[in-house]
C-alpha positions in Angstrom: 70.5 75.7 115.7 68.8 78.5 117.5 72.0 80.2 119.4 71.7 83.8 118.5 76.4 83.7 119.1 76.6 80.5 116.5 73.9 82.0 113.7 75.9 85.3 114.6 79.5 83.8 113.8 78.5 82.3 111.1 76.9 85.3 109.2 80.1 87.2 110.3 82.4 84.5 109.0 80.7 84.2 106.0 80.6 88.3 105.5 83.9 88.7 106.2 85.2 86.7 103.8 83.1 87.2 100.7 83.9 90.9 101.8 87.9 90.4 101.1 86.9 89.1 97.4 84.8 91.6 97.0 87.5 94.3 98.3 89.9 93.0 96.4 87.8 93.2 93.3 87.4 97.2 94.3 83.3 96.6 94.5 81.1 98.1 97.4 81.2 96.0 100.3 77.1 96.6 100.1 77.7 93.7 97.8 79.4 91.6 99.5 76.6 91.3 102.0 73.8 90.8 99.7 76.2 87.9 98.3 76.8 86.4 101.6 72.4 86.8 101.9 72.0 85.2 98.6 74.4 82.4 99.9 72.4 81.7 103.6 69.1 82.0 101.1 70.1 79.0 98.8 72.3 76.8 101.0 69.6 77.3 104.4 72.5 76.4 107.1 69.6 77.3 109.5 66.0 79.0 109.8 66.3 81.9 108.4 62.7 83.2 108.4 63.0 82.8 112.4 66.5 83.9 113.4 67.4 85.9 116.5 70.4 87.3 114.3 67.5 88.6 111.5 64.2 89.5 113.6 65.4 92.4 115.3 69.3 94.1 114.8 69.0 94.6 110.6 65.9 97.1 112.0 68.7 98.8 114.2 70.9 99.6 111.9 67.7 101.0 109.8 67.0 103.1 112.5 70.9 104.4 113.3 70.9 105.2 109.8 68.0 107.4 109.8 68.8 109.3 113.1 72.4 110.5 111.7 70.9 111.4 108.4 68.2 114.0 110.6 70.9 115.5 112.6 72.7 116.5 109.4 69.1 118.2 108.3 69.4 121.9 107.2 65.9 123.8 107.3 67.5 126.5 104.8 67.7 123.9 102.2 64.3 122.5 102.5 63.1 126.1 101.5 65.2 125.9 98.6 65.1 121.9 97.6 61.5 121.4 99.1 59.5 121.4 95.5 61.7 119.6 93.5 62.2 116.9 96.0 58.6 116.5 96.8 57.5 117.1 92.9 60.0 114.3 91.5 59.3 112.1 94.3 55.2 112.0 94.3 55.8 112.1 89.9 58.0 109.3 90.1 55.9 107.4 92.2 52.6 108.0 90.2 54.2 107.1 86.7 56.4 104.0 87.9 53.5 103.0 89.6 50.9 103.0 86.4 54.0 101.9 84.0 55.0 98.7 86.6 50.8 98.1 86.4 51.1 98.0 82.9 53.9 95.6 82.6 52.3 93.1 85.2 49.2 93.1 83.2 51.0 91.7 80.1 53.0 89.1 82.3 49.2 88.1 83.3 48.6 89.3 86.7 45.4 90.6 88.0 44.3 94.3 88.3 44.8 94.6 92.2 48.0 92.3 92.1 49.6 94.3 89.0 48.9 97.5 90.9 50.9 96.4 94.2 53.9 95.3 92.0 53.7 98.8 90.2 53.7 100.1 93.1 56.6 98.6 94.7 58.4 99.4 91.9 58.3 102.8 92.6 59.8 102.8 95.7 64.0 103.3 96.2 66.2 101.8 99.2 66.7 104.4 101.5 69.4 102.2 103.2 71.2 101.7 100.3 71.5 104.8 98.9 72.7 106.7 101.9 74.9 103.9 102.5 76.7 104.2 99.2 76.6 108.1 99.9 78.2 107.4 103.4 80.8 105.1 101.0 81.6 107.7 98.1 82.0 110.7 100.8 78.7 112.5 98.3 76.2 112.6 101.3 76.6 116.4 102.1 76.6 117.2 98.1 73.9 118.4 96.0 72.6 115.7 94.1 73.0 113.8 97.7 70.6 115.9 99.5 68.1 115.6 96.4 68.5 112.0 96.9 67.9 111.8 100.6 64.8 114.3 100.3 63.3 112.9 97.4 63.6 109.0 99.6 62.2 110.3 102.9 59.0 111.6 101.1 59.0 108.3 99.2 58.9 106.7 102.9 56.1 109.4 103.7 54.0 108.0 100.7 54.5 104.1 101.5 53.6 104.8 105.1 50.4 106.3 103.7 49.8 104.0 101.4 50.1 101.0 103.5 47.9 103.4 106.5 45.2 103.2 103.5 45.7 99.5 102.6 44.8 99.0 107.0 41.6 101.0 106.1 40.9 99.7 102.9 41.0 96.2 104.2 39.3 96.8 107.7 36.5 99.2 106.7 32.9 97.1 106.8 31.5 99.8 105.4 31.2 103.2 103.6 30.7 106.3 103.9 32.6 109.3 105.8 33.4 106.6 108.4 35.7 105.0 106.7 37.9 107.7 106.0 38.3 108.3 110.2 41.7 106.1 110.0 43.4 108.6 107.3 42.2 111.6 109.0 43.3 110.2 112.7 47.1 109.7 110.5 47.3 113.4 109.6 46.4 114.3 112.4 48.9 111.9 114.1 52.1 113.1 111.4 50.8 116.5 112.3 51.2 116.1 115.9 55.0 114.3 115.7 56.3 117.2 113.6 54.9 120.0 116.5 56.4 117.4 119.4 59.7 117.1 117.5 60.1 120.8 117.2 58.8 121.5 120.7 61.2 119.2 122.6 63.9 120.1 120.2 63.6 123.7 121.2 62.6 123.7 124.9 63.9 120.4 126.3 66.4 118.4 124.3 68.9 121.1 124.5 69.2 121.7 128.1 68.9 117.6 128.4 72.3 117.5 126.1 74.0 120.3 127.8 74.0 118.3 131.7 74.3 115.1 130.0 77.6 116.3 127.6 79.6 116.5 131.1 80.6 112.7 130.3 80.7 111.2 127.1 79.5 108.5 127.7 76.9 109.6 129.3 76.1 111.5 126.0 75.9 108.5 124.2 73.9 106.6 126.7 71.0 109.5 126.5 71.6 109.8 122.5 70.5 106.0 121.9 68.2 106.2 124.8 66.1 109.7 122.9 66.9 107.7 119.5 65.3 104.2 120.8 62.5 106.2 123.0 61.2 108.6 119.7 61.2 106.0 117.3 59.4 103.5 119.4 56.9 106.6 119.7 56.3 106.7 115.9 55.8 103.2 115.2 53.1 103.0 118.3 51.4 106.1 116.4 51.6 103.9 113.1 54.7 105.2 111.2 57.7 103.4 110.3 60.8 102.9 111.7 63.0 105.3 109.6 60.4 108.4 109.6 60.8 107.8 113.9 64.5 107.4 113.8 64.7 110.5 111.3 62.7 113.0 112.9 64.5 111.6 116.6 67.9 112.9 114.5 66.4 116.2 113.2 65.5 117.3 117.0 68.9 117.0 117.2 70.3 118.6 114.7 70.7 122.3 116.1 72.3 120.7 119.1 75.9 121.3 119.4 76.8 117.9 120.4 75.7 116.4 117.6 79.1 116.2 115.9 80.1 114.1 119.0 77.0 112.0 119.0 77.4 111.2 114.9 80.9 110.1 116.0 80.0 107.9 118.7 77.0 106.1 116.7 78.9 105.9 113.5 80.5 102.5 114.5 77.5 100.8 115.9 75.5 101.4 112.4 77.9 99.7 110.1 77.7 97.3 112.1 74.0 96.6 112.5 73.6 97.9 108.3 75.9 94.9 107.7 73.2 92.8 109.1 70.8 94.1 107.3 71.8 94.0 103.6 73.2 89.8 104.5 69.1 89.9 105.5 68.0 91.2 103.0 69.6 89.3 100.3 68.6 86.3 102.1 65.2 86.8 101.2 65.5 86.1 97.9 63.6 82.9 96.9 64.8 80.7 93.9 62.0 78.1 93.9 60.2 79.9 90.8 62.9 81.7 89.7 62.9 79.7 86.0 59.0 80.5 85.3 59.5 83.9 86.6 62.7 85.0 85.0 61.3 87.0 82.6 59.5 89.6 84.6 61.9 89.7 87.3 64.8 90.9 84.3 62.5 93.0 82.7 61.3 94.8 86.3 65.4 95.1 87.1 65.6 96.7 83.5 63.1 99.1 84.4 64.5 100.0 87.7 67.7 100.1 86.4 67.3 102.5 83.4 63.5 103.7 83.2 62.7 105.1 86.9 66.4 107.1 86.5 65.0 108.5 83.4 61.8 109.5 85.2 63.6 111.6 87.7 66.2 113.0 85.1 62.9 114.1 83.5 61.2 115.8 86.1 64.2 117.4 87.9 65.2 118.9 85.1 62.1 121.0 84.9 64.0 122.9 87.9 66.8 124.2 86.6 69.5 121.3 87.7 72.5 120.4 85.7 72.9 117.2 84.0 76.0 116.1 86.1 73.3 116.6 88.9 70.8 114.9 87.0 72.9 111.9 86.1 74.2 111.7 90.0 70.7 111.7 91.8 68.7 109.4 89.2 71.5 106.4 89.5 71.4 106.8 92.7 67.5 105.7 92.9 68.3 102.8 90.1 66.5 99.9 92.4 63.8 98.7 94.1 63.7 99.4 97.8 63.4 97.3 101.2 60.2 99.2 101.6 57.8 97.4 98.6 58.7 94.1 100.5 56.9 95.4 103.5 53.8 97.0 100.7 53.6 93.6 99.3 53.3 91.6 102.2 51.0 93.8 103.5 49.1 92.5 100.6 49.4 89.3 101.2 48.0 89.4 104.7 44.6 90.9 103.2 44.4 88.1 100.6 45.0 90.7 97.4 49.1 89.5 96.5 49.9 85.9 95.7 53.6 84.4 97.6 54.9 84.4 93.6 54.6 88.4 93.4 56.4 88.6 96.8 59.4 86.3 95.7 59.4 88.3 92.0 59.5 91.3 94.0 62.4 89.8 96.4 64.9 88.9 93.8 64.5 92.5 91.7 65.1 94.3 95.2 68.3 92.3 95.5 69.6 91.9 91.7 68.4 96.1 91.5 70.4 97.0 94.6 73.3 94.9 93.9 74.0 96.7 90.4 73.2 99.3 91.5 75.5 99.5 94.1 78.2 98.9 91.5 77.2 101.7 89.2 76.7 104.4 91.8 80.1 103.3 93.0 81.6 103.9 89.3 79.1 106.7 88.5 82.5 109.3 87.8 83.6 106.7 85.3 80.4 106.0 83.5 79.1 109.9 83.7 81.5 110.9 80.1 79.7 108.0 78.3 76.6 109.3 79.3 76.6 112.7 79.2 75.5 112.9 75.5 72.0 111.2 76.2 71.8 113.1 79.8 72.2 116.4 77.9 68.9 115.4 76.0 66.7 116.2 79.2 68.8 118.9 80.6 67.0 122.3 80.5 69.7 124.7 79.4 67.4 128.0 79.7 66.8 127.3 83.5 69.0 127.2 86.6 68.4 126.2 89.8 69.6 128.5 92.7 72.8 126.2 94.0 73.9 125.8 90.5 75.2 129.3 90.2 78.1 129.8 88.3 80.8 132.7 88.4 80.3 136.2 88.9 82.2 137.4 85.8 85.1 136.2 83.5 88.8 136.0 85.3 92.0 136.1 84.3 95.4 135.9 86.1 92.9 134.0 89.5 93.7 131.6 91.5 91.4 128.7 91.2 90.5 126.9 95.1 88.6 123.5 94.7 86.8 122.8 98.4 86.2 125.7 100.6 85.5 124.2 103.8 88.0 122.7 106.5 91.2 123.3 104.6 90.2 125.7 101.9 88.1 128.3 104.5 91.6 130.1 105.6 92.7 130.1 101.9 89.6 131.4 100.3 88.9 133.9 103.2 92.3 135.0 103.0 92.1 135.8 99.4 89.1 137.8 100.3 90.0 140.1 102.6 93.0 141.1 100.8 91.2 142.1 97.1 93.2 138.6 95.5 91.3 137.2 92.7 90.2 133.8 92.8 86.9 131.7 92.1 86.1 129.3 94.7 84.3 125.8 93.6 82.1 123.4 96.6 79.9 120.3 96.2 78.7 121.2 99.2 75.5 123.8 98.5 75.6 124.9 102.2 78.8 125.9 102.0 78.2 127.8 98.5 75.6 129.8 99.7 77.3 130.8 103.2 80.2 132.0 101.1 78.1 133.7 98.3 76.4 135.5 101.3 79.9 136.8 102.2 80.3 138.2 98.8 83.0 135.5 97.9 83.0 134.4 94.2 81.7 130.7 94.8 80.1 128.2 92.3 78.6 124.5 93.4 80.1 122.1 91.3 82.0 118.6 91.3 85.3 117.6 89.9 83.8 114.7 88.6 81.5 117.4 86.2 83.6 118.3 83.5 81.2 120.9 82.4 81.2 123.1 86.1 85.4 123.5 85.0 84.5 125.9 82.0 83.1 128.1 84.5 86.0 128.3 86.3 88.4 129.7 83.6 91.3 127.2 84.0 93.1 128.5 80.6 93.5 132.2 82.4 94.2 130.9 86.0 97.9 131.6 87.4 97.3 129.2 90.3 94.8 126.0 91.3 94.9 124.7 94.9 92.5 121.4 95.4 92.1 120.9 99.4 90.2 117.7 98.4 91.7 114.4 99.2 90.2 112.0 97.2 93.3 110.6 94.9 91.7 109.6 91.4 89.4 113.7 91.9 92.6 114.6 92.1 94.5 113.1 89.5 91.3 113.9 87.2 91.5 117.8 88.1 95.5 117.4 87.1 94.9 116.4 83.9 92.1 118.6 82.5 94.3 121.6 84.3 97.6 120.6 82.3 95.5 120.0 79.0 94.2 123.7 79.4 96.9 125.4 80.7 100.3 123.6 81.2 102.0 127.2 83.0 99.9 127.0 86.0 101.0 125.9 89.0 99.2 123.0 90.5 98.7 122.3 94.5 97.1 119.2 95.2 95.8 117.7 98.6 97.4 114.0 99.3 96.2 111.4 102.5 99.7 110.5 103.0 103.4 110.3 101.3 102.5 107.5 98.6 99.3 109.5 97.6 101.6 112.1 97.5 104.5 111.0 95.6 101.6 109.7 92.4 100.2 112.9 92.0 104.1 114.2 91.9 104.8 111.8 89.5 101.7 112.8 87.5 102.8 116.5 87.0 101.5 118.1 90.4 104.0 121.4 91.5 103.0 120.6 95.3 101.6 118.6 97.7 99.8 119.7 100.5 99.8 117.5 103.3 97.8 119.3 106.3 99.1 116.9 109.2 102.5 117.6 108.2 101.7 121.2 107.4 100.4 121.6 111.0 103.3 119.8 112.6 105.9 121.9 110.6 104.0 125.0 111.1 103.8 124.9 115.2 107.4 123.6 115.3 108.5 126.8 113.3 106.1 129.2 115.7 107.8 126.9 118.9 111.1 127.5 117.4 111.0 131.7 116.8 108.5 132.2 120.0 109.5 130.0 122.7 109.7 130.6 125.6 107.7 133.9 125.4 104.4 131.8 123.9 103.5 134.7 121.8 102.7 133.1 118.4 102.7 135.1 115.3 98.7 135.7 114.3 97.5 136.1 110.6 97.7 133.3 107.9 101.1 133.3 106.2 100.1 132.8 102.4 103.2 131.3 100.6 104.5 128.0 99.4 106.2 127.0 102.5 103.2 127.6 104.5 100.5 125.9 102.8 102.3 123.0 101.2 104.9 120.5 101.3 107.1 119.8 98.2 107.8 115.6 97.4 
């Protein structure tokens, strides 16, 4: 059947519950929807190569995706992150791209075909990896950003290489004239980047400002610029996530995108559902038997080689190995994007339908582990960090891996300076208190170091960033992150170093909080409580006057509640 509601249910049905086994089995739910594609793929309840459900909404979520991700853009960190995401990106490319040619050479494919398979193993899922991101709350850290960067210029490059495939395959002669095409596309990329900033600056805003009178009419024009942009870019012969990227980074100095992201948020898991369940339905088991052995070993390399590649070559800048570790899993597979390069290929004659279905099932078996690892890369990182250490440069450090000004004693230790820790760490400031502040937020470490706050970047999940931070002198350590097991992980390395200080630890609610109790914790801070409690003791002392008491109260009562 044809009915775009009964291929729909049935998708849903099937999503939904593969997605309680696989929540049950605390897995990504990324998996369950390449399962659930796998399934459709082998058991063909109807056409899957022309479904309504499949032609068109998996590309919406693609482009949702993309047009959060460029609101969230920061221009002060592209001047700081700009050569080592384009340098590992355009390295990784060139040596996975030779290597892959190298392996399909011994497996017995041609020149031209072994080149397109190298090459489309060089390329990560941007979808994927911002969706596991989105999943393990990392998308605003540092080895997040690196990720993100280092996949839009990847993007860039397929775009350009598929632009030169067009010419390549369409040119009838030589000469100058067949290099017309690549000049007209940077000339093209050149005008979208001077049109985004120019209606960013002079055009979008005031649009926004009218249309942010009603919400919904906020989030009618937001799709409607998104939709409108993005259709612009493909007509000019770029893809749908470089249009829906640069439509969120005009955007991004608006100050209604908080309530745009909010709207939108909703309406891309859905449609990114629909797109892994496609994309796993793609894979093709006909020669799976003859071509076993290439597909493992191309799922090997993605899996372990291309990780080490970038490990390599950002290391070269100065980043830490927990940031190392972090970025390269999370480009471990083979991205949505070679698919497209491959069948590219295929329609000039030069790729044969058995590269395309080798290519297939290592996009989905590649994505699929790696969509487990990423999502137990804290666990896995201790293991690991032996061999990591082996590429880390320790004579070099990057600029957001600072550490702390000088040694402490007798501080007080706050882990997350942003929504609840900015009062803290700014109160503690002002009033000549010693304390070290730690982020995995690089923005928010340099806007504090600016300040003259003692700040470092670091994760609780890197065990090495806590030497810095001098746990064995510390009096007092307040974590304002919410995230139980960080928690519980911060607990015991701070009781194994120093079992007098006192512990305050962030919970999402009373069972959260009475674990950590439990564990050793001296309080909980619970800031929806804390917020209730604290205007109920203003209403109490200043009522009916309305005069409430300014200044931040820094005690035990006031910043925590004891279990």
């Amino acid at each position: 059947m044809d009915n775009i509601f009964y291929q729909l249910a049935l998708v849903l049905v099937l999503a939904s519950g593969v997605g309680l086994v696989v929540f049950k089995a605390k897995l990504p739910l990324v998996v369950a929807y390449l399962i659930t594609g796998l399934i459709l793929a082998g058991v063909r309840l109807f056409d899957l190569g022309h479904s309504p459900v499949f032609e068109i909404l998996p590309e919406i979520g693609i482009a949702f995706v993309l047009f959060l991700i460029g609101m969230e853009l920061n221009l002060n960190e592209l001047k700081v992150l700009g050569a080592p995401i384009f340098i590992s990106a355009v390295g990784q490319i060139i040596i996975s791209t030779l290597l892959g040619f190298g392996v399909a050479r011994l497996f017995g494919f041609g020149a031209v075909e072994g080149m397109y398979l190298g090459l489309g193993l060089a390329f990560s899922s941007t979808v994927v990896v911002i969706k596991m991101l989105l999943e393990t709350r990392d998308l605003t850290s540092l080895f997040g950003k690196l990720s993100v960067g280092m996949l839009l210029v990847e993007d860039l490059v397929a775009v350009v290489v598929l632009m030169l495939i067009s010419v390549n395959g369409s040119a009838s002669g030589s000469g100058i004239q067949s290099f017309y095409p690549l000049v007209f596309l940077i000339l093209k990329a050149t005008g979208l980047f001077i049109l985004t900033f120019f209606l960013s600056k002079f055009i979008l805003n005031k649009v926004f400002e009218y249309t942010a009178r009603s919400i919904e009419l906020l989030y009618i024009t937001s799709i409607t610029w998104c939709f409108v942009f993005t259709s612009l870019a493909v007509y000019a012969g770029f893809s749908v996530e470089i249009g829906a990227f640069l439509a969120g980074v005009a955007l991004a100095s608006s100050p209604y995108h908080l309530q745009i992201q909010a709207k939108i948020k909703p309406m891309r898991d859905f449609f990114l559902a629909l797109f892994f369940i496609y994309l796993g339905s793609t894979a093709n088991f006909a020669d799976l038997r003859t071509s076993l052995p290439i597909i493992l070993v191309f799922t090997l390399y993605a899996l372990t080689v291309k990780p080490l590649i970038y490990m390599v070559l950002l290391s070269r800048f100065g980043f830490r190995k927990h940031t190392l570790f972090q970025t390269a899993l999370n480009l471990s597979q083979v991205s949505e994007f070679s698919l497209i390069v491959l069948l590219v290929g295929a329609n000039a004659g030069l790729v044969s339908a058995a590269a395309i279905s080798i290519m297939a099932v290592v996009a989905v078996l590649s994505i699929t582990i790696s969509s487990i690892l990423i999502s137990f890369s804290k666990r896995i990182y201790k293991p690991l960090s032996h061999f990591v250490s082996l590429v880390e440069m320790k004579d070099r450090s990057h600029h957001f891996e600072r550490k702390a000004k000088n040694i402490l004693s007798d501080h007080i230790i706050v882990v997350g300076a942003h929504r609840v820790g900015h009062p803290i760490v700014k109160y503690l400031h002002e009033n000549g208190v010693p304390f070290v502040a730690m982020d995995f937020n690089p923005t928010i470490v340099h806007e504090l170091a600016t300040q003259g706050m003692n700040v470092v970047y670091g994760d609780i999940g890197d065990p090495e960033i806590l030497e810095s931070l001098y746990i064995e002198s510390a009096k007092l350590v307040i974590c304002t992150a919410s995230d139980l097991s960080d928690n519980e992980l911060l607990l015991n390395i701070v009781k194994e170093r120093n079992k007098e200080t006192t512990v305050v630890l962030r919970a999402t609610d009373t069972e959260h909080a009475h674990i950590l109790k439990s564990l050793g914790a001296d309080y909980i801070l619970l800031p929806e409580k804390v917020s209730g409690d604290y205007i109920v003791h203003q209403l109490k002392h200043y009522w009916p006057e309305a005069h409430f008491n300014d200044g931040i109260v820094f005690d035990h009562k006031a910043i925590s509640s004891i279990v």
